[in-house]
MIDOSE-1310 file (N, C-alpha, C; in nm, 2 decimals, decimal comma, always signed):
residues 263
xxxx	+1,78/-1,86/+14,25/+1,77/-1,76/+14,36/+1,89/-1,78/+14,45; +1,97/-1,66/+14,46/+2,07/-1,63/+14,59/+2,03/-1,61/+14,70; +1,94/-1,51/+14,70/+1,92/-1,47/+14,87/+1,77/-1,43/+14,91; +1,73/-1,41/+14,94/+1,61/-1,38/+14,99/+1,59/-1,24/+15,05
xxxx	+1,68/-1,19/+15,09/+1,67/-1,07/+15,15/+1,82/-0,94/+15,07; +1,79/-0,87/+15,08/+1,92/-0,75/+15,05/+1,88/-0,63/+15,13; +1,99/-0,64/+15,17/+2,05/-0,48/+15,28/+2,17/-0,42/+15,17; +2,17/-0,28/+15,17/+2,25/-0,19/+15,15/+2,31/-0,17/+15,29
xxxx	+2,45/-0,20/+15,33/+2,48/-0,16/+15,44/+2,62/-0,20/+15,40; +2,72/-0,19/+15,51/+2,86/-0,19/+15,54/+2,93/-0,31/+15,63; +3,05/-0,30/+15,64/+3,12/-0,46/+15,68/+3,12/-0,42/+15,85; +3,03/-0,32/+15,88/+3,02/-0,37/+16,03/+2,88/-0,46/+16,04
xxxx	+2,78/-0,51/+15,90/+2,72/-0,56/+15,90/+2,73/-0,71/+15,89; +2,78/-0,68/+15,72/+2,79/-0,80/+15,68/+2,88/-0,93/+15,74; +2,98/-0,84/+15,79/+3,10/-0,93/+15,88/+3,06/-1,06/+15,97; +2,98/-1,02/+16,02/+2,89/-1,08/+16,12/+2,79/-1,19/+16,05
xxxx	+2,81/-1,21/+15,96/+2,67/-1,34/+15,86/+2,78/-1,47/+15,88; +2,72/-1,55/+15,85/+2,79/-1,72/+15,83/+2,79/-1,69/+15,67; +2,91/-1,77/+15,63/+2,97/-1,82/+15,53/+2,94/-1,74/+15,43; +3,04/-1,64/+15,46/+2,99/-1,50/+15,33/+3,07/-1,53/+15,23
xxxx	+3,02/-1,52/+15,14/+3,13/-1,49/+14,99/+3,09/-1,39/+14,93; +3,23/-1,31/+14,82/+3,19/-1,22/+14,75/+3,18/-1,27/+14,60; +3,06/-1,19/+14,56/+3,04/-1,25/+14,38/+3,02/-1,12/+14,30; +3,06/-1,12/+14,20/+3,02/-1,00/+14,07/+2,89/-0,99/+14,06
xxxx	+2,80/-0,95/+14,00/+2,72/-0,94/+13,91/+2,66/-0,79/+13,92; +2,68/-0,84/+13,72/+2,70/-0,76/+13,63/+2,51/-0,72/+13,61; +2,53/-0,63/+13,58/+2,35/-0,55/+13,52/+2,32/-0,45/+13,39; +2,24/-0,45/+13,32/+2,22/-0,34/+13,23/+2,26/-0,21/+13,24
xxxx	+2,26/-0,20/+13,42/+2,28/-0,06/+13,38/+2,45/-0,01/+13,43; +2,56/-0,14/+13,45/+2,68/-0,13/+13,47/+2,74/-0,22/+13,62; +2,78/-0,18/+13,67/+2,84/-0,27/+13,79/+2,78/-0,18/+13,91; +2,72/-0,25/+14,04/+2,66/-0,21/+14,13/+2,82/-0,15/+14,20
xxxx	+2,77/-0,06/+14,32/+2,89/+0,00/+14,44/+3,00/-0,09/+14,39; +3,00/-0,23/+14,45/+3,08/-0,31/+14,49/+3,09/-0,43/+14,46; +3,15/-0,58/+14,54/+3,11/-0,71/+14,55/+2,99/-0,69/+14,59; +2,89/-0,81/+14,56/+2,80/-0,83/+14,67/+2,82/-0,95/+14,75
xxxx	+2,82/-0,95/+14,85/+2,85/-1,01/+15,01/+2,72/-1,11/+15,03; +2,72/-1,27/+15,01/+2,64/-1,33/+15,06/+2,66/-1,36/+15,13; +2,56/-1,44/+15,22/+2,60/-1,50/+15,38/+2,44/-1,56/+15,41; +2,43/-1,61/+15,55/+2,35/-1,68/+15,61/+2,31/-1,62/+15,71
xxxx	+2,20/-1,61/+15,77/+2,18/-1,57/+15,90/+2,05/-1,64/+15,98; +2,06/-1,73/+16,07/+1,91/-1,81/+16,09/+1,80/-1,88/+15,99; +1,90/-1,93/+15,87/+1,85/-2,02/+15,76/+1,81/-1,89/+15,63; +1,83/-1,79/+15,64/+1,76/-1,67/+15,57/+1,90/-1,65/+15,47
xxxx	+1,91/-1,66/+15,39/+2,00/-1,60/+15,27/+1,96/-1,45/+15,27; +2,07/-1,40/+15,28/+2,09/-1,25/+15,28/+2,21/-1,20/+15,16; +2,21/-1,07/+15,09/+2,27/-1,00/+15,02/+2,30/-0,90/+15,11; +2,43/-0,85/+15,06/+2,48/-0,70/+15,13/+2,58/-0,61/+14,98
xxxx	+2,50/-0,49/+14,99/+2,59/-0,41/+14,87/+2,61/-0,30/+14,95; +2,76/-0,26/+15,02/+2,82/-0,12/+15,02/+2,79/-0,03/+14,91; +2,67/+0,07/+14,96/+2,61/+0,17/+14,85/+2,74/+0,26/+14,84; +2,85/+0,31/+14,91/+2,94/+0,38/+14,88/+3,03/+0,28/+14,86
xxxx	+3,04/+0,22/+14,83/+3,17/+0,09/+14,80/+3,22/+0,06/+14,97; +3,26/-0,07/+14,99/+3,40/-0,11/+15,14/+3,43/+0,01/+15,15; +3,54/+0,07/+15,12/+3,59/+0,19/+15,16/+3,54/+0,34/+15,14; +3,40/+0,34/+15,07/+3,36/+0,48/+15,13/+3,40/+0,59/+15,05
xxxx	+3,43/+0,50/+14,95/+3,46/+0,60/+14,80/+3,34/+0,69/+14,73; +3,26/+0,61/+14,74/+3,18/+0,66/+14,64/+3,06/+0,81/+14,66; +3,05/+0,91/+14,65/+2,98/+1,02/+14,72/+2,83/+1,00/+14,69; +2,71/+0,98/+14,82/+2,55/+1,00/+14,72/+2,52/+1,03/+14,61
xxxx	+2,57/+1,15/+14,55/+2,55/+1,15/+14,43/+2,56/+1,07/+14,29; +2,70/+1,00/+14,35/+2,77/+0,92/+14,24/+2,70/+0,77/+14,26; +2,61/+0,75/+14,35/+2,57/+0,61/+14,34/+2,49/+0,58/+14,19; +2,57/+0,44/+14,17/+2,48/+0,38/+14,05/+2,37/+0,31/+14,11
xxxx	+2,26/+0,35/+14,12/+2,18/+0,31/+14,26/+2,00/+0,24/+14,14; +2,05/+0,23/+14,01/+2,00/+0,15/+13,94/+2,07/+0,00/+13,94; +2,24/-0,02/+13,93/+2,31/-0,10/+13,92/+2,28/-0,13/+14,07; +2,23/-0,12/+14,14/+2,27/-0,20/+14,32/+2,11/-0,26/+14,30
xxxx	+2,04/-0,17/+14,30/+1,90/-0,26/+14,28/+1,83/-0,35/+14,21; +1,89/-0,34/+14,08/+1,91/-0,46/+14,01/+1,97/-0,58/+14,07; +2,06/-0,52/+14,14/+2,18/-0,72/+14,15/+2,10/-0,78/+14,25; +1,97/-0,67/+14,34/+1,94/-0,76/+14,37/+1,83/-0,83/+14,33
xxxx	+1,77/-0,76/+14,24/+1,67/-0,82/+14,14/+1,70/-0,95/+14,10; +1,86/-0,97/+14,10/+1,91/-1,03/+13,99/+1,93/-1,20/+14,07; +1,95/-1,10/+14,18/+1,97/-1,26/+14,29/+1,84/-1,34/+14,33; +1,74/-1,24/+14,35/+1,58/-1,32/+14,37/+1,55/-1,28/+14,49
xxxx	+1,61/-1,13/+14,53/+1,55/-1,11/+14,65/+1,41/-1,04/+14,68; +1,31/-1,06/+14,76/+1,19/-0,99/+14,75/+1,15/-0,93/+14,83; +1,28/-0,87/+14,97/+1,26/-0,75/+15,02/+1,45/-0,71/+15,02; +1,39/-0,57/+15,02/+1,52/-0,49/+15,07/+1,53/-0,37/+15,22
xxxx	+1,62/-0,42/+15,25/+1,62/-0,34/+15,35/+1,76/-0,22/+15,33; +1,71/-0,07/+15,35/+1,74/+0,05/+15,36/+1,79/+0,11/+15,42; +1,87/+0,05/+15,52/+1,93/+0,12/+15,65/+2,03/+0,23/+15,62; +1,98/+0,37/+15,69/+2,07/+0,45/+15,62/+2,10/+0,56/+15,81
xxxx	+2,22/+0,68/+15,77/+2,26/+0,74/+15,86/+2,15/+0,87/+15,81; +2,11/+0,94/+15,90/+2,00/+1,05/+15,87/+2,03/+1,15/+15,98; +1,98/+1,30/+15,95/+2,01/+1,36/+16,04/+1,88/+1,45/+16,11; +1,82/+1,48/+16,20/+1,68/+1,52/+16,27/+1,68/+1,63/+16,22
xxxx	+1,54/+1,70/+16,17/+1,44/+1,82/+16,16/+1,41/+1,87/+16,25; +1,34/+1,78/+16,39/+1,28/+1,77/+16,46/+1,32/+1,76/+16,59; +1,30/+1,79/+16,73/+1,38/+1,81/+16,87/+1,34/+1,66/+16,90; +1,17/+1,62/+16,88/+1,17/+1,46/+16,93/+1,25/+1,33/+16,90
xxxx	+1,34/+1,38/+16,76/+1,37/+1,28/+16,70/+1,56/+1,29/+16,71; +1,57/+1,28/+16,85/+1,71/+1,26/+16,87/+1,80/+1,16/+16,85; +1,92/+1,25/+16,85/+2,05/+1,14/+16,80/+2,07/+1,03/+16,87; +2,08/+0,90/+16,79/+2,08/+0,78/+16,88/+2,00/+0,73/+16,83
xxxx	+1,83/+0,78/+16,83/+1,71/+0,72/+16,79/+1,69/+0,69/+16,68; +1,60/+0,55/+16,68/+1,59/+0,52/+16,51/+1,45/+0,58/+16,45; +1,47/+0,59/+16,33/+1,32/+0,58/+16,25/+1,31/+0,49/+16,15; +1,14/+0,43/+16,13/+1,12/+0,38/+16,01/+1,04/+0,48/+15,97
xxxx	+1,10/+0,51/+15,89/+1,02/+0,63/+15,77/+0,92/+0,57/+15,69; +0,80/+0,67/+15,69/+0,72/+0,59/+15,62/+0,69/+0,68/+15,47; +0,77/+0,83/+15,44/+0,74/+0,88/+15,34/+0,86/+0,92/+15,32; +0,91/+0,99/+15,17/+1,03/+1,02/+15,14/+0,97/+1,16/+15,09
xxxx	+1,07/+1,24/+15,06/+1,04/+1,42/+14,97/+1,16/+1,42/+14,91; +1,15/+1,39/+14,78/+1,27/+1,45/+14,69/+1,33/+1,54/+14,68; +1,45/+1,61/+14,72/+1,50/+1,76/+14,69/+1,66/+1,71/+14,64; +1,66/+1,64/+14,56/+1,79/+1,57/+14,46/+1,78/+1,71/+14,36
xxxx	+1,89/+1,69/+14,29/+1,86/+1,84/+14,20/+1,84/+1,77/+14,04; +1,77/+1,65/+14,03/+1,74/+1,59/+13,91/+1,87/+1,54/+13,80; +2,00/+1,50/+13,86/+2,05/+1,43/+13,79/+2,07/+1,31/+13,81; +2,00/+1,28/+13,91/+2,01/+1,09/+13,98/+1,92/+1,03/+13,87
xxxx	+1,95/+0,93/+13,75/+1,87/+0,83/+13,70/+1,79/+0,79/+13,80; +1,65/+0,79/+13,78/+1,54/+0,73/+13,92/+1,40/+0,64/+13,84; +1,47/+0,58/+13,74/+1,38/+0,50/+13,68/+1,47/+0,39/+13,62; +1,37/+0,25/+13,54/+1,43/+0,18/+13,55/+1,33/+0,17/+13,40
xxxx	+1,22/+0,23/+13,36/+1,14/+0,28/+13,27/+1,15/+0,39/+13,17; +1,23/+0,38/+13,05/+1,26/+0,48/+13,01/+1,18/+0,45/+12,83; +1,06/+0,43/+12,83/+1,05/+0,38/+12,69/+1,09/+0,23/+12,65; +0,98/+0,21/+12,53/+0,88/+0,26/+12,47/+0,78/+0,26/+12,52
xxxx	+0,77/+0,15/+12,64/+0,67/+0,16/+12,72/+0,63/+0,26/+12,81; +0,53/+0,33/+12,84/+0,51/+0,46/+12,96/+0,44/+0,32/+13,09; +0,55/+0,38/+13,15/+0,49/+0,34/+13,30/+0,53/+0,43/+13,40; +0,40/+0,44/+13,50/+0,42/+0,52/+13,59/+0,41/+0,46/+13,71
xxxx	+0,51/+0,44/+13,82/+0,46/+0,36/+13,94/+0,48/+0,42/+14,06; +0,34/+0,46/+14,10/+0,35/+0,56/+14,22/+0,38/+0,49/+14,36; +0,48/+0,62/+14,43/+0,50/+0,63/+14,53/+0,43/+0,67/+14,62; +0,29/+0,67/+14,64/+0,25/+0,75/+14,75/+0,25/+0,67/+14,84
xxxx	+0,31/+0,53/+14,85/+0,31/+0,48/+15,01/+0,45/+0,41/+14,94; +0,58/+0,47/+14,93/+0,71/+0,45/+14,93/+0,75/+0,35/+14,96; +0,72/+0,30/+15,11/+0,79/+0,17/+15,18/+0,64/+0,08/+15,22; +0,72/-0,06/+15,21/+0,58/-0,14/+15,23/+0,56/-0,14/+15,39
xxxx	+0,41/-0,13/+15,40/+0,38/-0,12/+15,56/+0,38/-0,27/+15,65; +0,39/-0,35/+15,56/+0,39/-0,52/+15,66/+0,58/-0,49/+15,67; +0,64/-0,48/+15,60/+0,79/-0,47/+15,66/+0,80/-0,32/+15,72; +0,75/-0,22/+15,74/+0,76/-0,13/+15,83/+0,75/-0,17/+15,97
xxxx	+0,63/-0,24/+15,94/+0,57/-0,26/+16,12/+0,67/-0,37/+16,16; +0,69/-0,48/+16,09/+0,85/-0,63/+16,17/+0,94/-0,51/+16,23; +0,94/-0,40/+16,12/+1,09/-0,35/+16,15/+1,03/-0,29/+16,28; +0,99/-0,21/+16,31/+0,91/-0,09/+16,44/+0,96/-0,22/+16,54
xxxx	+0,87/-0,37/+16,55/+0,90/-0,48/+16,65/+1,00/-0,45/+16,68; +1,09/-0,53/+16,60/+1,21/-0,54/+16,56/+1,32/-0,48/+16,65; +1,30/-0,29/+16,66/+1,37/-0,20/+16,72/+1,29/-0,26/+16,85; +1,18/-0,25/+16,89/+1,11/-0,24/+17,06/+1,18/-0,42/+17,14
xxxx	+1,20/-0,51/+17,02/+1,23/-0,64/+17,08/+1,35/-0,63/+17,12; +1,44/-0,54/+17,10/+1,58/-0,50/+17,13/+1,58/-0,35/+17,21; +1,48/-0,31/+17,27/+1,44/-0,22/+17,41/+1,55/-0,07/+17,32; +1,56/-0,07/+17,17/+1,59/+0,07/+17,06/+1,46/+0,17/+17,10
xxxx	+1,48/+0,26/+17,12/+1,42/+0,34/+17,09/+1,41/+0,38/+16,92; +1,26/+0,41/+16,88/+1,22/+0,40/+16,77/+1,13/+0,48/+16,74; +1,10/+0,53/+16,60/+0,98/+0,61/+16,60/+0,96/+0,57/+16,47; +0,80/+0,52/+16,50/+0,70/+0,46/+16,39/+0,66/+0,55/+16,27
xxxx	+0,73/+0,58/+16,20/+0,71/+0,71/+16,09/+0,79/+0,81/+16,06; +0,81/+0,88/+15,97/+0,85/+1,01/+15,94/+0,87/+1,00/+15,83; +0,88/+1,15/+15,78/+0,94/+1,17/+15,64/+1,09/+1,23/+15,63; +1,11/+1,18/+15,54/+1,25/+1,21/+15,51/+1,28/+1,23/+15,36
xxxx	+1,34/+1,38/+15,44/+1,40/+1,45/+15,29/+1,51/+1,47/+15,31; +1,52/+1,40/+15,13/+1,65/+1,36/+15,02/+1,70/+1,49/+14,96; +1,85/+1,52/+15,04/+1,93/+1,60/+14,97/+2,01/+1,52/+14,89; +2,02/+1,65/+14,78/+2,15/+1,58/+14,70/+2,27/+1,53/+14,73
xxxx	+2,38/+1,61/+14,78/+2,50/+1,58/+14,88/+2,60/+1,65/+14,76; +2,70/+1,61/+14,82/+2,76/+1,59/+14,96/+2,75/+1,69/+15,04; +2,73/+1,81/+14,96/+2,70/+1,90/+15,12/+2,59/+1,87/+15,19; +2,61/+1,92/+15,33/+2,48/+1,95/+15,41/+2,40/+2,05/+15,35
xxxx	+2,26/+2,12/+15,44/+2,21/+2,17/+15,44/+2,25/+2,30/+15,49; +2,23/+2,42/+15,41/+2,24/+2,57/+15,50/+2,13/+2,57/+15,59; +2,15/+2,66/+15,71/+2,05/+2,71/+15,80/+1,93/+2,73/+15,76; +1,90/+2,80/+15,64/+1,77/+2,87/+15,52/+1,71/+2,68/+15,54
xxxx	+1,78/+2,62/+15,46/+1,69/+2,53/+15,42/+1,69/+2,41/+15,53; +1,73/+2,39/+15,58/+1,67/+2,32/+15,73/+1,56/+2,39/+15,81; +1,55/+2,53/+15,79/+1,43/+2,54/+15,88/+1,32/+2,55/+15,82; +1,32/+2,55/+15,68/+1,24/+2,52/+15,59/+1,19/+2,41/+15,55
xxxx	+1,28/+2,31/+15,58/+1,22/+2,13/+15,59/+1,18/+2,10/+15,76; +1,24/+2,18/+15,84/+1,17/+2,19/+15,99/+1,03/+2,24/+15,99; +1,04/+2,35/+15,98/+0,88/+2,41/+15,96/+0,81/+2,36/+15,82; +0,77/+2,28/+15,77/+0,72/+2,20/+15,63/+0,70/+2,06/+15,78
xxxx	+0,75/+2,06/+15,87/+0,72/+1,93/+15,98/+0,76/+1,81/+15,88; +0,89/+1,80/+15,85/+0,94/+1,69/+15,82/+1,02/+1,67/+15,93; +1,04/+1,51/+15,94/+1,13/+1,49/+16,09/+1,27/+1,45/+16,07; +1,31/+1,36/+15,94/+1,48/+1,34/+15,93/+1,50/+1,37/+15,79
xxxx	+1,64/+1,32/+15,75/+1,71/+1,43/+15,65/+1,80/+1,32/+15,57; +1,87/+1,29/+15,46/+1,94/+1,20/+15,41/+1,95/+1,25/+15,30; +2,07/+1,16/+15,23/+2,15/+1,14/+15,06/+2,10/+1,08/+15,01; +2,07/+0,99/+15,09/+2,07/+0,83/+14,93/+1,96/+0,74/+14,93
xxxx	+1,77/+0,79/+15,05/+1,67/+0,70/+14,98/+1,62/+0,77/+14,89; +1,63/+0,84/+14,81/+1,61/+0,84/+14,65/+1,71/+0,87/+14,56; +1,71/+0,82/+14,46/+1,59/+0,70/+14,45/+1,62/+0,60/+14,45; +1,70/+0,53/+14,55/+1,75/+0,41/+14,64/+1,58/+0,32/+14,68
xxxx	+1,48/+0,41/+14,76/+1,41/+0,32/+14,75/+1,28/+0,28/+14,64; +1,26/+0,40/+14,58/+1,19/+0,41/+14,46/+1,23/+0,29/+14,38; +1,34/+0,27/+14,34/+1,35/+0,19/+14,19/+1,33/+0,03/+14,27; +1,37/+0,01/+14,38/+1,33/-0,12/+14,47/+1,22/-0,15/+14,47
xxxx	+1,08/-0,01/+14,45/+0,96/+0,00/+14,43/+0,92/-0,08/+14,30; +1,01/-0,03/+14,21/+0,99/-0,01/+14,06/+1,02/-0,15/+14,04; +1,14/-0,20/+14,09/+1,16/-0,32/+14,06/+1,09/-0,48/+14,12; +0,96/-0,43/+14,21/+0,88/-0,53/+14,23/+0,90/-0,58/+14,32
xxxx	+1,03/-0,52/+14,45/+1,08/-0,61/+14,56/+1,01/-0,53/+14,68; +0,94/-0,55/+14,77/+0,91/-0,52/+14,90/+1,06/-0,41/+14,96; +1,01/-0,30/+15,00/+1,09/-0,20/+15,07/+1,13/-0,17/+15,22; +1,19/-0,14/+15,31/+1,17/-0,04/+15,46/+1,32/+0,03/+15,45
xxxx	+1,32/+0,13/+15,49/+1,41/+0,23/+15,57/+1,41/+0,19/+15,68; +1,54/+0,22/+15,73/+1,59/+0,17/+15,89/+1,70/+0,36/+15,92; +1,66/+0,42/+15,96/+1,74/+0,58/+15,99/+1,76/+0,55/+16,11; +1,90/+0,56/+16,11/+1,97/+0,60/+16,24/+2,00/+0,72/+16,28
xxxx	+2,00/+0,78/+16,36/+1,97/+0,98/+16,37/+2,09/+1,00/+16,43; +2,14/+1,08/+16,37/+2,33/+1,09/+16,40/+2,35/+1,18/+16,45; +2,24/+1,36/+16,40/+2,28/+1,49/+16,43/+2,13/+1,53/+16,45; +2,18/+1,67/+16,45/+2,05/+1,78/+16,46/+2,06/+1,92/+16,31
xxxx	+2,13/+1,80/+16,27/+2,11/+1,90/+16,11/+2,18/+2,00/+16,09; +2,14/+2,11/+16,05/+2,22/+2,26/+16,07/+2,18/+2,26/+16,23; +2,11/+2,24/+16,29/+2,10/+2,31/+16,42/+2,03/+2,40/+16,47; +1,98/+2,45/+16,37/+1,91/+2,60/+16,35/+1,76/+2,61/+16,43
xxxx	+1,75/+2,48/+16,46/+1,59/+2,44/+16,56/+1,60/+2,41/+16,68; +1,73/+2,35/+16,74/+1,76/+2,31/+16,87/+1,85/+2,39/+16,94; +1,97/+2,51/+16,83/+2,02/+2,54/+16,91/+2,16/+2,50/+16,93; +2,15/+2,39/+16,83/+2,27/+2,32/+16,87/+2,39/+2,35/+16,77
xxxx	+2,53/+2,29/+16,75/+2,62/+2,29/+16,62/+2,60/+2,26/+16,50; +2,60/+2,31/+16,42/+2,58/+2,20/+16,26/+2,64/+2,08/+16,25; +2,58/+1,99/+16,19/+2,67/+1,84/+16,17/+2,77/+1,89/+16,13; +2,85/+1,79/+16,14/+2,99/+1,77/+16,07/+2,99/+1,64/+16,06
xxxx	+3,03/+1,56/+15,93/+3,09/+1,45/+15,95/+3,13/+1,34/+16,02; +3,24/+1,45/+16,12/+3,32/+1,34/+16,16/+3,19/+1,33/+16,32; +3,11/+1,41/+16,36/+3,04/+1,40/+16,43/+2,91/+1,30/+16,39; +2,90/+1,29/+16,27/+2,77/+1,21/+16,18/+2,86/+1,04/+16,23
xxxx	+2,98/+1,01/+16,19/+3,05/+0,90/+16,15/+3,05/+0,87/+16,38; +3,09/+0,94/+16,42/+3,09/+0,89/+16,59/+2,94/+0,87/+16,63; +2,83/+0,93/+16,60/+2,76/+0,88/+16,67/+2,73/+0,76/+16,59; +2,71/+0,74/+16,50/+2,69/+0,61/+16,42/+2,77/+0,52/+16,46
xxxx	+2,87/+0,50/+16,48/+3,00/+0,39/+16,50/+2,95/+0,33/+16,72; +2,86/+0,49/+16,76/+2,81/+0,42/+16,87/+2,72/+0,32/+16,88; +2,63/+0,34/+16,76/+2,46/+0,31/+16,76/+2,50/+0,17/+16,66; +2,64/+0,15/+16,62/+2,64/+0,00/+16,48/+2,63/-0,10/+16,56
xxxx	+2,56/-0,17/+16,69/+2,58/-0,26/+16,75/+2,41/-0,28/+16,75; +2,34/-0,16/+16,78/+2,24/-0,16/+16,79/+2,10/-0,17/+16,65; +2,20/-0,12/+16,57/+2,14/-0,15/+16,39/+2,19/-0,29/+16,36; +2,28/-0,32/+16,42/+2,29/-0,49/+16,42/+2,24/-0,60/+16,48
xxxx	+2,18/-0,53/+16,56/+2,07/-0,64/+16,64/+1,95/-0,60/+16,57; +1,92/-0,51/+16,53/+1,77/-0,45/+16,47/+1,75/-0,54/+16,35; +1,86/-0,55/+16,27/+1,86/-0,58/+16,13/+1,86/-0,74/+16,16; +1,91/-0,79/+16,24/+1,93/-0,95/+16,26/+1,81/-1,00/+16,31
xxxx	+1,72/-0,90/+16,38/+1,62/-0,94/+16,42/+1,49/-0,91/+16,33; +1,52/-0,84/+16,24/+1,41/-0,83/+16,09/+1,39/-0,92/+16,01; +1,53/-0,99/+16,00/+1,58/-1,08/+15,90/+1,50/-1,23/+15,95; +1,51/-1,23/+16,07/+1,43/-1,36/+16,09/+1,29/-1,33/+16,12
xxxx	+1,25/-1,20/+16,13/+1,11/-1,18/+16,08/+1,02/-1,20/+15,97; +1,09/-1,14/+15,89/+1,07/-1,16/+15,77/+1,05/-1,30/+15,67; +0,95/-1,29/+15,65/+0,90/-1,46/+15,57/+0,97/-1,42/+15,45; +1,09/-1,56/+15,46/+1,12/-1,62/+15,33/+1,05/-1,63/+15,16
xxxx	+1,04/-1,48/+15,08/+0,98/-1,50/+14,98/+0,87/-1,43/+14,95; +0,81/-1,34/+15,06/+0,70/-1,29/+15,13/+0,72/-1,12/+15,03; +0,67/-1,10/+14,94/+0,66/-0,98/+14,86/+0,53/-0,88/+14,88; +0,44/-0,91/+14,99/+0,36/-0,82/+15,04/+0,24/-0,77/+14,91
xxxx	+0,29/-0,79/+14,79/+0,20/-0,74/+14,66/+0,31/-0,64/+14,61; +0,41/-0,64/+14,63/+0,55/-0,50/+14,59/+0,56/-0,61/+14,46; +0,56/-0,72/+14,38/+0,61/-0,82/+14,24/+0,46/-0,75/+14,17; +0,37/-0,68/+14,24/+0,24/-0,67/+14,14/+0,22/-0,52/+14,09
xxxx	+0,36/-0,46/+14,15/+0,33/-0,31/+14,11/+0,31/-0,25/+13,95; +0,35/-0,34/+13,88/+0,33/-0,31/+13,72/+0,17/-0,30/+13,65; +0,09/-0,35/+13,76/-0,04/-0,41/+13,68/-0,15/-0,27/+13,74; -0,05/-0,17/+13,76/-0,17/-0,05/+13,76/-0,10/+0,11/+13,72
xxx	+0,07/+0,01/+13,63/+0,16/+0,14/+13,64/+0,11/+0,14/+13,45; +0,06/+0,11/+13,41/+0,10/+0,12/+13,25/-0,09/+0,10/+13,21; -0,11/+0,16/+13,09/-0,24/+0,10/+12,99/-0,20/-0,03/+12,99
């Protein structure tokens, strides 16, 4: 075992660990984003895989996001953490503010590989509670022990990408009362599911979507990448502060999910 923990995140994260190194590893289903980035943080072995690669090459759609979840299978880690940029549905759930999501809605257009199960065996391993609730709630602490504003829940629906959303279908995931918006937790957290490691989402709320609810501008980008670059100090204390929450080893029953997916 390498690490104990894995984050999908970026080198305003990882930078910050003791005694990082980068290592390969290789998986069945090809080479994950990137290096993965070990390091230390308060005796906790941690992993870090840039889901778009260091530089930000790679578009949501294009993740091999079976090859990232494996490596950390591969390392021995038994939670992962999800931290992703998201954009609000909803007027309460403003930019700046975090969520732990506690539900996902698929609206990928079905060409993301989202299993890890493809024969001979049938298994089916449901999602109806996506993310595990004992690392939800460290995480909710987590934000309140660092005086983040936070909100205990929401769902979040998965667009394909890289476009945004038109006006039509934001107010249509607005009124459906979904509250944030994203590319890449599915099936980013699904196959984490699949693969028997404990899960959480960490959404940092960048925009207000198309707009079409508040009033406001449509995201753009370079407006998605500013508020985020404000709020990366604050997902760095959130995530530093999970990591030592988090018992070393501690799989919640997410290593038992096979034993109700198959005959």
């Amino acid at each position: 075992m390498k690490a104990d923990i894995g984050i999908f995140g970026g080198s305003g994260l990882y930078s910050f660990l003791d005694k990082v190194e980068e290592i390969n590893v290789e998986t069945p289903y090809g080479s994950p984003s990137d290096k993965i980035f070990l390091g230390e943080h308060k005796g906790k072995k941690v992993a870090f895989i840039p889901r778009h690669d260091r530089y930000h090459r790679i578009p949501p759609h294009k993740i091999n996001y079976r090859a990232n979840v494996w490596a950390f299978k591969e390392l021995g880690c038994s939670s992962v953490i999800c931290p992703c940029a998201a954009g609000s549905l909803q007027k309460d759930y403003a930019p700046g503010d975090f969520a732990i999501a506690d539900q996902w809605v698929d609206r990928t257009n079905g060409t993301r590989i989202d299993t890890f199960y493809e024969g001979p065996v049938v298994t089916h391993v449901s999602p109806a509670e996506p993310y595990t609730p004992e690392l939800r709630k460290l995480a909710v602490e987590a934000a309140k022990a660092n005086g983040i504003r936070v909100h205990d829940g929401g769902t979040i629906v998965v667009i394909n990408g890289p476009r945004f959303s038109s006006k039509a279908e934001s107010k249509w995931f607005h009124d459906a009362g979904w509250q944030i918006i994203n590319m890449t937790q599915y099936p980013e957290a699904y196959l984490v599911k699949e693969a028997g490691m404990a899960v959480v989402n960490i959404s940092l709320i960048t925009d207000y979507d198309s707009g079409v609810h508040t009033g406001t501008e449509p995201v753009s980008h370079n407006a998605v990448i500013e508020v985020f670059n404000q709020n990366i100090g604050n997902l760095r204390k959130l995530l530093f502060t999970l990591i030592e929450k988090i018992p070393a080893g501690e799989k919640w029953g997410a290593d038992k999910v096979l034993e109700t997916a198959r005959h």
